[in-house]
C-alpha positions as CSV (number, residue, x, y, z in Angstrom):
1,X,141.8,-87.8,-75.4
2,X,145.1,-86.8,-74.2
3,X,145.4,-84.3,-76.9
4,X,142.2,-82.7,-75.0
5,X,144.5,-82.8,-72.1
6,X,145.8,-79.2,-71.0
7,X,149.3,-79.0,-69.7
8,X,148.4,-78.2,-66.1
9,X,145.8,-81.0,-66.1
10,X,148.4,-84.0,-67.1
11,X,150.5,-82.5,-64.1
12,X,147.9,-83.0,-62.0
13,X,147.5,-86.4,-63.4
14,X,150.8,-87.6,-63.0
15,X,151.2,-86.3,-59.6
16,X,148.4,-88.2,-58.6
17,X,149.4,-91.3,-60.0
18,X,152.7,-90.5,-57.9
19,X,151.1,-90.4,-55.1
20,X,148.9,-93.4,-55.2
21,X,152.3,-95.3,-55.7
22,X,154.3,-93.9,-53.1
23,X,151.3,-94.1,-50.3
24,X,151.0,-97.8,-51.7
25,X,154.7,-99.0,-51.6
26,X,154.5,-97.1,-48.3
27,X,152.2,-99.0,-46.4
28,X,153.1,-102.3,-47.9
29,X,156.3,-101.5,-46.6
30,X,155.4,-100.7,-42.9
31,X,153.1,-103.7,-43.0
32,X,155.9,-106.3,-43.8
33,X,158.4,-104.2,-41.4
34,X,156.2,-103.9,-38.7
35,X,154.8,-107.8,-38.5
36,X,150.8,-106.2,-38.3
37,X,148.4,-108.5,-37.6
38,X,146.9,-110.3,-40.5
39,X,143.8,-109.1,-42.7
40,X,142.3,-107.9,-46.3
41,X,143.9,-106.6,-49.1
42,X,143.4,-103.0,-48.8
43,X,142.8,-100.8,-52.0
44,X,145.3,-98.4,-52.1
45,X,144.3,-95.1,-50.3
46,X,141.1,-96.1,-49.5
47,X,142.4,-99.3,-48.0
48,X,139.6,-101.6,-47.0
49,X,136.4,-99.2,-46.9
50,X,134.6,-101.9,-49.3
51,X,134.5,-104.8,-47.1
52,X,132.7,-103.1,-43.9
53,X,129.8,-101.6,-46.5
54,X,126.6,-103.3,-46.2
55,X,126.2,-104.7,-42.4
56,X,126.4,-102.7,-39.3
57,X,130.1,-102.4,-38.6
58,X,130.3,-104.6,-35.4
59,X,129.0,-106.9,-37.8
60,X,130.9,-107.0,-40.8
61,X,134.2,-106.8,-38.7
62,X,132.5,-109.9,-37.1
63,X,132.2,-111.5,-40.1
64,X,135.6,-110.4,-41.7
65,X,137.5,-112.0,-38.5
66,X,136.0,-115.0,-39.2
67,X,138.4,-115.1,-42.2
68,X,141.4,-113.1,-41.2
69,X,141.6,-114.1,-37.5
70,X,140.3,-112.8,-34.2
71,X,143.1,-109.9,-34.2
72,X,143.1,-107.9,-37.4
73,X,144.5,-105.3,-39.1
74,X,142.3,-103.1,-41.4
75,X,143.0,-99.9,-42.9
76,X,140.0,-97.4,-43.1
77,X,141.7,-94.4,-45.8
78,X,145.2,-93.6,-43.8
79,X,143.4,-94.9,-40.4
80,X,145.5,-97.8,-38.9
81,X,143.1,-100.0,-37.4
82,X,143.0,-103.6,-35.4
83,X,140.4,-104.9,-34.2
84,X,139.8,-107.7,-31.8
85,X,137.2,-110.2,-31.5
86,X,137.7,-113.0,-29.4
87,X,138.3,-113.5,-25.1
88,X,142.0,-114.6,-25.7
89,X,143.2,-111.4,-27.6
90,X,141.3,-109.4,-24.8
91,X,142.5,-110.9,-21.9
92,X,146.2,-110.3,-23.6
93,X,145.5,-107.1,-24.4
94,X,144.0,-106.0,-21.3
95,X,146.5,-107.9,-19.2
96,X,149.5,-107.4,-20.9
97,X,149.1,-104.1,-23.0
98,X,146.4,-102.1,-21.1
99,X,148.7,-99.0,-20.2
100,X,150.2,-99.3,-23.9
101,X,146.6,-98.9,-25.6
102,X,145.0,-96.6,-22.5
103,X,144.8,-93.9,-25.6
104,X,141.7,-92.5,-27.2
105,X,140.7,-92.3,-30.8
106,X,139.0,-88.9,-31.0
107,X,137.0,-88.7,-34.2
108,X,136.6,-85.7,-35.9
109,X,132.6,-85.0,-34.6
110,X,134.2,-84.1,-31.1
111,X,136.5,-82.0,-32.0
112,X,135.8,-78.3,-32.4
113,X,135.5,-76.5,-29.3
114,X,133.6,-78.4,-26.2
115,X,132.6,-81.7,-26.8
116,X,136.2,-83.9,-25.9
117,X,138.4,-81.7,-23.9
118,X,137.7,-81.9,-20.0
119,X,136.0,-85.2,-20.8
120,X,136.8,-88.5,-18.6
121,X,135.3,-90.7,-21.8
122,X,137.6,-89.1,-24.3
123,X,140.7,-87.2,-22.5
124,X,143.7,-88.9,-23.5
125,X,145.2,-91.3,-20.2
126,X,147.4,-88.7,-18.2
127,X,147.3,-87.2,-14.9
128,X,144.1,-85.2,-15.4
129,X,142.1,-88.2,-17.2
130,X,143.5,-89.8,-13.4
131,X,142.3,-86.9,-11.6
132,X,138.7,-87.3,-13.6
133,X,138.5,-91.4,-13.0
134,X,139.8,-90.6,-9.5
135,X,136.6,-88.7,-8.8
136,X,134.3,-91.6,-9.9
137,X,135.8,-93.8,-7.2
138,X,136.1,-91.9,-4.8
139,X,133.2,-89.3,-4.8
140,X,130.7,-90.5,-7.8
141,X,130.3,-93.9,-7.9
142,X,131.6,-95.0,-4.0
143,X,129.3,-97.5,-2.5
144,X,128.4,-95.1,0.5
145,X,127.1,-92.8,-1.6
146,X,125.0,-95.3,-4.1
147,X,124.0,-96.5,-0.6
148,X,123.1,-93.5,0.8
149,X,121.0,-92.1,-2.6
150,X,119.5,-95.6,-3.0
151,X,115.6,-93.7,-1.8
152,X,116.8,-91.2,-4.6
153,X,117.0,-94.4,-7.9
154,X,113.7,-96.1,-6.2
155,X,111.7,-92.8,-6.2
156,X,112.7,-92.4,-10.2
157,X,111.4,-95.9,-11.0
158,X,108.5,-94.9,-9.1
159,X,107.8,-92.3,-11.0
160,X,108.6,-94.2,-14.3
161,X,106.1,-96.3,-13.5
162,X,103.7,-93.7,-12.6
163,X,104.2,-92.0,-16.3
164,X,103.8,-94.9,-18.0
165,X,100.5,-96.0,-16.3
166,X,99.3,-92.9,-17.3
167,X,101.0,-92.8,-20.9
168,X,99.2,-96.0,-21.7
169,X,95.9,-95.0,-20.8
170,X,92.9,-92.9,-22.5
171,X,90.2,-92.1,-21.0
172,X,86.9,-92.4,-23.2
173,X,84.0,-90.5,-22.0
174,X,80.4,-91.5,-22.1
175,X,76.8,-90.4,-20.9
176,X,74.6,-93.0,-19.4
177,X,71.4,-92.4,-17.7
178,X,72.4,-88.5,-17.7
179,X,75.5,-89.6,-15.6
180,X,79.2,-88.9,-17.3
181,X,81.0,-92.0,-16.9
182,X,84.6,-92.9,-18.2
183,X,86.3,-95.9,-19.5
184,X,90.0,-96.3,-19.1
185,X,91.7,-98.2,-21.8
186,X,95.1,-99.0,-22.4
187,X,97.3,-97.7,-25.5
188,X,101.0,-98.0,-27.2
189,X,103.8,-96.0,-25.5
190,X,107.6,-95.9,-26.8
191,X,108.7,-97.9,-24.0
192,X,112.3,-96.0,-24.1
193,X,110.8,-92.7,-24.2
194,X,110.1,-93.7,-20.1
195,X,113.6,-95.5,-19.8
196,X,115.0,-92.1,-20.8
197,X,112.7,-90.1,-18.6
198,X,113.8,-92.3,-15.4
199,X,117.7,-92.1,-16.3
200,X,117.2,-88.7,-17.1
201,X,116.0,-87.7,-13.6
202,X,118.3,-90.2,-12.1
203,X,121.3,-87.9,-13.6
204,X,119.3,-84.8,-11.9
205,X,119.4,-86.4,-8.6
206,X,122.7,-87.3,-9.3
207,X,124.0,-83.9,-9.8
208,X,121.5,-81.4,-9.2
209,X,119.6,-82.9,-6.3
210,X,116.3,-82.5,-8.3
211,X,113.9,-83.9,-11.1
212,X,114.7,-82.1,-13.9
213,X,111.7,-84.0,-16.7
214,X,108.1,-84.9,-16.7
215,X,106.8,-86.6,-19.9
216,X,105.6,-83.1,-20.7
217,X,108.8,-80.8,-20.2
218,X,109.9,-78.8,-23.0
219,X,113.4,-78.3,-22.1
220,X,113.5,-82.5,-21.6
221,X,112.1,-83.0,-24.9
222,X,114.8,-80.2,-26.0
223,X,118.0,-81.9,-24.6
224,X,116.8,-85.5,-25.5
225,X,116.7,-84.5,-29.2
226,X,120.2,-82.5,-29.0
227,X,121.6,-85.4,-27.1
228,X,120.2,-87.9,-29.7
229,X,121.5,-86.0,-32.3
230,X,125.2,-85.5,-30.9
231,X,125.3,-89.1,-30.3
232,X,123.8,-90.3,-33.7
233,X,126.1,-87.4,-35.8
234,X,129.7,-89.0,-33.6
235,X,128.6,-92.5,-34.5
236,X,128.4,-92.0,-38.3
237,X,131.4,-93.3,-40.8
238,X,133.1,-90.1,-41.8
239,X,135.5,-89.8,-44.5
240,X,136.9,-86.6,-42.6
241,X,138.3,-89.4,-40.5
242,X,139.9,-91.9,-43.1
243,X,141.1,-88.6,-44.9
244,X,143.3,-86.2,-43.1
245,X,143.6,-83.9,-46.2
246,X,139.6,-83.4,-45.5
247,X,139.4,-82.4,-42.0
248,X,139.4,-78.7,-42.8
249,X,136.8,-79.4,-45.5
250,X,134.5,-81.4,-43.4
251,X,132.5,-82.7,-46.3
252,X,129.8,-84.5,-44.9
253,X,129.3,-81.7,-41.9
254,X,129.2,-84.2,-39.5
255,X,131.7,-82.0,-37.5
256,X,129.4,-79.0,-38.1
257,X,126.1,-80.7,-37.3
258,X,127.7,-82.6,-34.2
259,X,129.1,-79.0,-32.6
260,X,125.8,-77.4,-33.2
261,X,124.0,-80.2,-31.1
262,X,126.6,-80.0,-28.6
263,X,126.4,-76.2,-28.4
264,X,122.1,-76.3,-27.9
265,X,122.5,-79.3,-25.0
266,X,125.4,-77.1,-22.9
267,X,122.9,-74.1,-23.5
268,X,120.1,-76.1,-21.9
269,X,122.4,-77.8,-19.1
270,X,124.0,-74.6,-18.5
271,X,120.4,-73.5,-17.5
272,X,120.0,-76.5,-14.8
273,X,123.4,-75.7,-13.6
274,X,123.1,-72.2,-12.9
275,X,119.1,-73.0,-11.5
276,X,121.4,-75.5,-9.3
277,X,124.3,-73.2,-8.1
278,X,121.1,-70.1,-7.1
279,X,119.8,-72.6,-5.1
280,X,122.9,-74.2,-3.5
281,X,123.9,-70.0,-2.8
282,X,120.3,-70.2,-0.8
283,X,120.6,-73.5,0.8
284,X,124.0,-73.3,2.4
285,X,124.4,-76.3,4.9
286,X,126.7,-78.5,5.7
287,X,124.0,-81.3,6.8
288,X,123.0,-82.5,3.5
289,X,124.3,-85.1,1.0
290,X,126.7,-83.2,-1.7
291,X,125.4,-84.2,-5.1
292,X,127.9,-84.4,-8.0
293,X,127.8,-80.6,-8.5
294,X,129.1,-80.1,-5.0
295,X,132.0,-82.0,-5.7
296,X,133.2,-80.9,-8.8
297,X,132.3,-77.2,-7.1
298,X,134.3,-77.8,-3.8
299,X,136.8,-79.5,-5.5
300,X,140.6,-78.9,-5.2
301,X,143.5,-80.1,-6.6
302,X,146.9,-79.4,-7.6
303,X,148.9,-76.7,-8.4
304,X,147.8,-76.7,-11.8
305,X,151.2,-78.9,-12.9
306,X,151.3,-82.2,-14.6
307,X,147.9,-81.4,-15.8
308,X,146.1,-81.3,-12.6
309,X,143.6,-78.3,-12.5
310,X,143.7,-76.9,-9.1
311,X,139.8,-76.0,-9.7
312,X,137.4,-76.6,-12.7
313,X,136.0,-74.0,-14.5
314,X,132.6,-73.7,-15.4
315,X,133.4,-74.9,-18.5
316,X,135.1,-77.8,-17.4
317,X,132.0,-78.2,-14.4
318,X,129.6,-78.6,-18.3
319,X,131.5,-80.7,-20.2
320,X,131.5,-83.2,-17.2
321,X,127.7,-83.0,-16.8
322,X,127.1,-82.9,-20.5
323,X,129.0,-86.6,-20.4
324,X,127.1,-87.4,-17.4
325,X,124.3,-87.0,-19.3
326,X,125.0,-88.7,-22.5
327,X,126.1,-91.0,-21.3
328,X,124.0,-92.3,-18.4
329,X,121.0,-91.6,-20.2
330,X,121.9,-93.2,-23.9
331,X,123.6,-96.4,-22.9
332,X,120.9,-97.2,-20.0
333,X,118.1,-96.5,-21.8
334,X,119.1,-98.7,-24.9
335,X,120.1,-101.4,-22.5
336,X,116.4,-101.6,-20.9
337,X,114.4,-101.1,-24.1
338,X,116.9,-104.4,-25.6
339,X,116.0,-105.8,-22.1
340,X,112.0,-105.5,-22.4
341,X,112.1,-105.8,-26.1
342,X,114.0,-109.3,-25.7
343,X,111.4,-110.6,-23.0
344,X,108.5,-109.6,-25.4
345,X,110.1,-111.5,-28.1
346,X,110.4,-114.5,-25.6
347,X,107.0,-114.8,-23.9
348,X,107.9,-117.9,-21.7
349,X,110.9,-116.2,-20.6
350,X,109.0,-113.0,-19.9
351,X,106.4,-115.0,-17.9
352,X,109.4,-117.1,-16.0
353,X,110.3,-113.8,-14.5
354,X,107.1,-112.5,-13.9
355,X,106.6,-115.4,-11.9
356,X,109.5,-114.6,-9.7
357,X,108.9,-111.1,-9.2
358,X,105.2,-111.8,-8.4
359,X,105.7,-114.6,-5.9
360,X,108.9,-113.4,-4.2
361,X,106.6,-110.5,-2.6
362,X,103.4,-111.6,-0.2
363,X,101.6,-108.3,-0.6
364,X,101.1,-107.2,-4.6
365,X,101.8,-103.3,-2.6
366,X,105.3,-104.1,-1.8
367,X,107.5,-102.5,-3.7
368,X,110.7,-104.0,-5.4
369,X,114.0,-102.5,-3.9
370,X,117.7,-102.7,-4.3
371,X,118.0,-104.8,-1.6
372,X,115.7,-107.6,-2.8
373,X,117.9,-108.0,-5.6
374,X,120.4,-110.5,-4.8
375,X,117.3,-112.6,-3.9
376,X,116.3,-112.5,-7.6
377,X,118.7,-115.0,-9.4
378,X,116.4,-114.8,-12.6
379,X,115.9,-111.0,-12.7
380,X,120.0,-111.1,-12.4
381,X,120.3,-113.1,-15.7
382,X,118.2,-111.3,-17.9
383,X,120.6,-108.3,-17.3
384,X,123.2,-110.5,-18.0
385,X,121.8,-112.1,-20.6
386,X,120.7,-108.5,-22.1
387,X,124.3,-107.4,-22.1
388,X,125.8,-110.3,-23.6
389,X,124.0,-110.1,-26.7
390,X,122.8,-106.3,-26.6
391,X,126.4,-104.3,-25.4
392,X,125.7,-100.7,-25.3
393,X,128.9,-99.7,-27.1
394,X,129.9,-102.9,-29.0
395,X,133.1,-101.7,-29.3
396,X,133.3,-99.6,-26.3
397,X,135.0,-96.8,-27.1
398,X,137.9,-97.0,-29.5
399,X,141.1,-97.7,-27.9
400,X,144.7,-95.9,-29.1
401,X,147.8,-97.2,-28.8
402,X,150.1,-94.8,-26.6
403,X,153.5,-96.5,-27.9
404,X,153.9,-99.4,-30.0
405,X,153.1,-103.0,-28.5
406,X,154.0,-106.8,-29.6
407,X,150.5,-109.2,-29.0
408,X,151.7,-112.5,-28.4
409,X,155.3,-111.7,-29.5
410,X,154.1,-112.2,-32.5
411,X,152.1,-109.0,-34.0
412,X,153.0,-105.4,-33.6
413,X,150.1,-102.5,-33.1
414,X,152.2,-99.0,-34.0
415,X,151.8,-96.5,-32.3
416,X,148.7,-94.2,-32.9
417,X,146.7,-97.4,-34.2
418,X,143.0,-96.9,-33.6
419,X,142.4,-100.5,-31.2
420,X,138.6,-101.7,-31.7
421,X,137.5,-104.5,-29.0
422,X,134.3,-105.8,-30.6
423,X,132.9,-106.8,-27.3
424,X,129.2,-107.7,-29.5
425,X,131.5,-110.7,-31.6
426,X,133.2,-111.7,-27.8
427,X,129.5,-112.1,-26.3
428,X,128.2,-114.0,-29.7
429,X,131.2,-116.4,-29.8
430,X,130.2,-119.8,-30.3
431,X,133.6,-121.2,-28.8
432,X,132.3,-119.9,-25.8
433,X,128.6,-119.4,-25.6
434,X,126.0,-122.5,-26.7
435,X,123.9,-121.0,-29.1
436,X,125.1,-118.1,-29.2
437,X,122.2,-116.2,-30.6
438,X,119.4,-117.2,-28.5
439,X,118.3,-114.8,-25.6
440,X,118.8,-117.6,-22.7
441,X,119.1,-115.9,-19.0
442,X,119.2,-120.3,-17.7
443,X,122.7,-120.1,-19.2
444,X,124.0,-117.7,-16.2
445,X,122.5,-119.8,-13.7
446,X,122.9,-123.2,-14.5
447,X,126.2,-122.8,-15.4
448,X,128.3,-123.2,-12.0
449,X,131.3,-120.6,-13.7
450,X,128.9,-118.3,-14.2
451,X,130.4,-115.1,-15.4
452,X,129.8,-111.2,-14.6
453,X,130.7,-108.1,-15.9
454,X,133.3,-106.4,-13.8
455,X,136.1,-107.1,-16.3
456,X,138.1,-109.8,-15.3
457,X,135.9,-112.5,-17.4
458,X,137.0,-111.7,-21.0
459,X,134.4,-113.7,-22.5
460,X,132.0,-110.9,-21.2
461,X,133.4,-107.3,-21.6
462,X,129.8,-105.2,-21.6
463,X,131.7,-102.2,-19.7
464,X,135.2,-103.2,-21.1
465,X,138.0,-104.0,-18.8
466,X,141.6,-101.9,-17.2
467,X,142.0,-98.9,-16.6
468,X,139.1,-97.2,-19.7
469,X,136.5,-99.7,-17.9
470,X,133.2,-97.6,-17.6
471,X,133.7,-96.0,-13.9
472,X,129.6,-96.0,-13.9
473,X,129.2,-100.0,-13.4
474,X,128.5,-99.9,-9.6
475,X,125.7,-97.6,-10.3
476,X,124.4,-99.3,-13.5
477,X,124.4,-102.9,-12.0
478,X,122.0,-101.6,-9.2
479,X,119.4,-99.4,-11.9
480,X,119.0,-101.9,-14.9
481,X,117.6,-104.6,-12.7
482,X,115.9,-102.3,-10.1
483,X,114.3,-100.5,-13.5
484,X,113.5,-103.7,-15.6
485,X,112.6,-105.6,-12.7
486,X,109.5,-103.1,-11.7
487,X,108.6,-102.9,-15.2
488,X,108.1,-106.4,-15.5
489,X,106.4,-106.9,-12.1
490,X,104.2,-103.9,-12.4
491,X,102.4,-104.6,-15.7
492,X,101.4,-107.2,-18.0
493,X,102.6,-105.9,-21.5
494,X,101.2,-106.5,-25.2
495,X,102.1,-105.3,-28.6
496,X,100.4,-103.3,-30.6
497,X,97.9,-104.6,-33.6
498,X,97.7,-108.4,-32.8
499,X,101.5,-108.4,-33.7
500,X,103.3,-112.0,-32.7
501,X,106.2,-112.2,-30.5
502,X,107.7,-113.5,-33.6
503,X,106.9,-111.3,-36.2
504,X,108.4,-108.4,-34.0
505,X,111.9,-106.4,-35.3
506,X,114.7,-107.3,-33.7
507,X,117.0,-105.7,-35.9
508,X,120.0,-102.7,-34.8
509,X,121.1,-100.1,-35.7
510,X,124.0,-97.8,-34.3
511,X,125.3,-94.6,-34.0
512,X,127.4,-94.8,-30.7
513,X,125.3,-96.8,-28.6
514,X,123.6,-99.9,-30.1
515,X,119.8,-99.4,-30.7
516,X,116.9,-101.0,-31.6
517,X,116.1,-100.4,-35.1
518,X,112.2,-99.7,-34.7
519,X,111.7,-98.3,-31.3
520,X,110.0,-100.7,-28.9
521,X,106.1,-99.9,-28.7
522,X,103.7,-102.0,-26.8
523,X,101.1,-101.9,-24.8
524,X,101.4,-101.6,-20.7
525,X,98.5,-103.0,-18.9
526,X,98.6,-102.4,-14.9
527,X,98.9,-105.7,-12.7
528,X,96.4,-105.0,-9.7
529,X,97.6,-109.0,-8.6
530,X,95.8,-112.2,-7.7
């Protein structure tokens, strides 16, 4: 056989031998020099790519540091990686290291033009990634102005309901005696085709002022599949990634694919921005509330030095409302189909929380509002409860160390390591949580250290923790229970074909956020009350 060999070929041969060997004795090297944290033989190049193929990745990690230790190293083709998956390595982490791993791993789906520069989720920490989060607290997500818009998130639940009352019904048509009578009855809807609707519009209020969807509107449908798309292509294993010598290549066109997506949902936002800006041109008053466009239209800033625009662009103005949109609509609308789809799976649960919707209220015509919330202990838990074991992003998004760091005095993360906090093992961990897999809300009532999401209980990290905690969580902890909570009260629900609680599919799947695997479909049936 080496006789068949041609010259140029052995070259080839040997150099790639070579290289394997020095890439090998290189890494090994590094890892005894810099003291990494412990984990699995890697292969050499491809390093440990054979262990996380199978499971979902938040699950075989979880099942890998189960072996190798709640803080381990892995490395993914020439991607350093650590990944941490229990409360104590987090609250070290984000007590002791947060400004060292405030970085952002950019994978190569969002890069290519639009999709990561501008962006508060995925700029790297500086002054204008400051300037960005500065804007959420002070102008986005302040309580005044979640006060004041609170009439805005009721009227989108309204009308959520509204669609789906009418989604789940048919009407049947039939003569009798010569007079045309109809029979309503109910049918299957994809339960978070509505959740997106409702999160949809909430975004329009948000920063338009206006509802921008009905169940019926083209240009909805349109962006919900682009968006889908951009978030399902970013979430996909890419070797482009593992493989730096491939980025140019892009063999899997995941880069391609993802940019094209990106390029049809700024088209179609672009076209509710300008609608927005004609009317804001028309409309000039000082009276009203500003909505987010206002803000990031009026706004101001520096000089232009240390980073600090001293306007955005229009540009900059769609990348911020592409991500508003993304990302408000994807990770709430997976959080309330989990939400619903757990209570379905648990009947007596379901019905212990119908029962306190249903009785808190004298009149069945009251409507649920924000402020009747902290009087709903139960509602409170199943959010909680939700979020443990459903996190939108189990491992929020991936974490990059700015300048190397020593965990415990004991590890080193170098810098540029890709840092994953697998927030989906922290919630399951049954060194902190009694049966860990069970959907109990009790546990976040009975228990008198009952914990909460705002990031200083690292045993519960849904929106992370420090300074890359999601700047959205004022917002989201008022419309998951506000939406969930009307859903349940509103209608008594059934699945389709007989099916048992049981027998239903719990399974995931996930391409950033983390889905259902078989879209929740059942059957609403209007409560008229007792």
């Amino acid at each position: 056989m080496i006789n068949q060999l041609t010259k140029n070929e052995l070259i080839g041969l040997f150099t790639s031998i070579a290289v394997l060997i020095y890439v090998t004795c290189l890494f090994y090297t590094k890892r005894c020099r810099t003291r990494l944290p412990p984990g699995p033989n890697p292969w050499p190049v491809i390093g440990n790519i054979f262990q996380l193929a199978g499971l979902p990745p938040h699950d075989s990690l979880t099942k890998l540091s189960r072996r190798h230790g709640p803080i381990m190293t892995l490395r993914i083709g020439s991607m350093l990686t650590v990944v941490i998956s229990s409360s104590e390595v987090a609250r070290e982490i984000f007590k002791k290291h947060d400004a060292a791993l405030a970085g952002r791993k950019i994978y190569e789906a969002m890069k290519g033009g639009k999709s990561s520069d501008g962006s508060l989720i995925t700029a790297q920490y500086g002054a204008y990634w400051r300037m960005l989060r500065r804007l959420c607290t002070t102008q986005f997500f302040v309580t005044r102005r979640l006060d004041a818009m609170s009439d805005v998130r009721s009227r989108c639940v309204d009308q959520m309901l509204r669609f789906v009352e009418e989604g789940g019904q048919n009407g049947m048509y039939y003569t009798i005696n010569n007079i045309m009578t109809c029979i309503i009855c109910t049918k299957t809807i994809d339960v978070g085709r509505y959740f997106f609707l409702m999160a949809f519009n909430l975004i329009g209020n948000l920063m338009f002022s206006r509802d921008l969807l009905d169940p019926d509107s083209k240009r909805g449908s349109e962006f919900f599949y682009h968006t889908g798309k951009v978030m399902e292509f970013a979430g996909k294993p890419n070797v482009a990634d593992f493989f730096p010598l491939l980025r140019f290549l892009d063999p899997q066109g995941i880069r391609r694919k993802t940019q094209f997506h990106v390029e049809k949902a700024f088209e179609i936002a672009g076209e509710f921005i300008r609608e927005r800006t004609e009317v804001r041109e028309r409309e000039k008053s000082d009276e009203k509330t500003k909505d987010y466009l206002d803000v990031l239209l009026e706004f101001r800033g520096g000089d232009g030095v240390d980073e600090e625009p001293s306007s955005f662009s229009s540009r900059d103005i769609n990348v911020i409302v592409f991500e508003m949109f993304t990302a408000g609509t994807d990770t709430t609308t997976s959080t309330l189909e989990w939400a619903l789809a757990e209570l379905l799976h648990n009947p007596r649960t379901l019905t212990k929380l119908q029962t306190e919707l249903r009785t808190y209220f004298k009149s069945s015509n009251q409507k649920l509002q924000e402020e009747d919330l902290p009087n709903l202990p139960y509602l409170s838990a199943v959010i909680m409860e939700t979020l443990r074991l459903h996190p939108p992003l189990p491992f929020l998004v991936p974490h990059k160390a700015m300048s190397t760091c020593h965990i415990f005095d004991q590890y080193t993360i170098p810098k540029e390591t890709q840092v994953l906090v697998n927030v989906w093992a922290i919630g399951r961990d049954p060194k902190t949580w009694i049966d860990p897999i069970m959907f109990k809300p009790e546990r976040f009532i009975s228990d008198p250290d009952a914990r909460d999401f705002k990031g200083q209980d690292y045993e519960f990290l849904p929106f992370g923790s420090g300074r890359r905690m999601c700047p959205a969580l004022p917002l989201a902890s008022r419309v998951l229970p506000l939406a969930i909570g009307s859903m349940v009260r509103s209608f008594d629900w059934a699945l389709e074909n007989g099916l048992n609680a049981e027998e239903m599919d719990m399974g995931e799947r996930i391409g950033i956020t983390l889905k259902k695997a078989v879209p929740l479909e059942a059957i609403p049936i209007p409560y008229r009350g007792t």
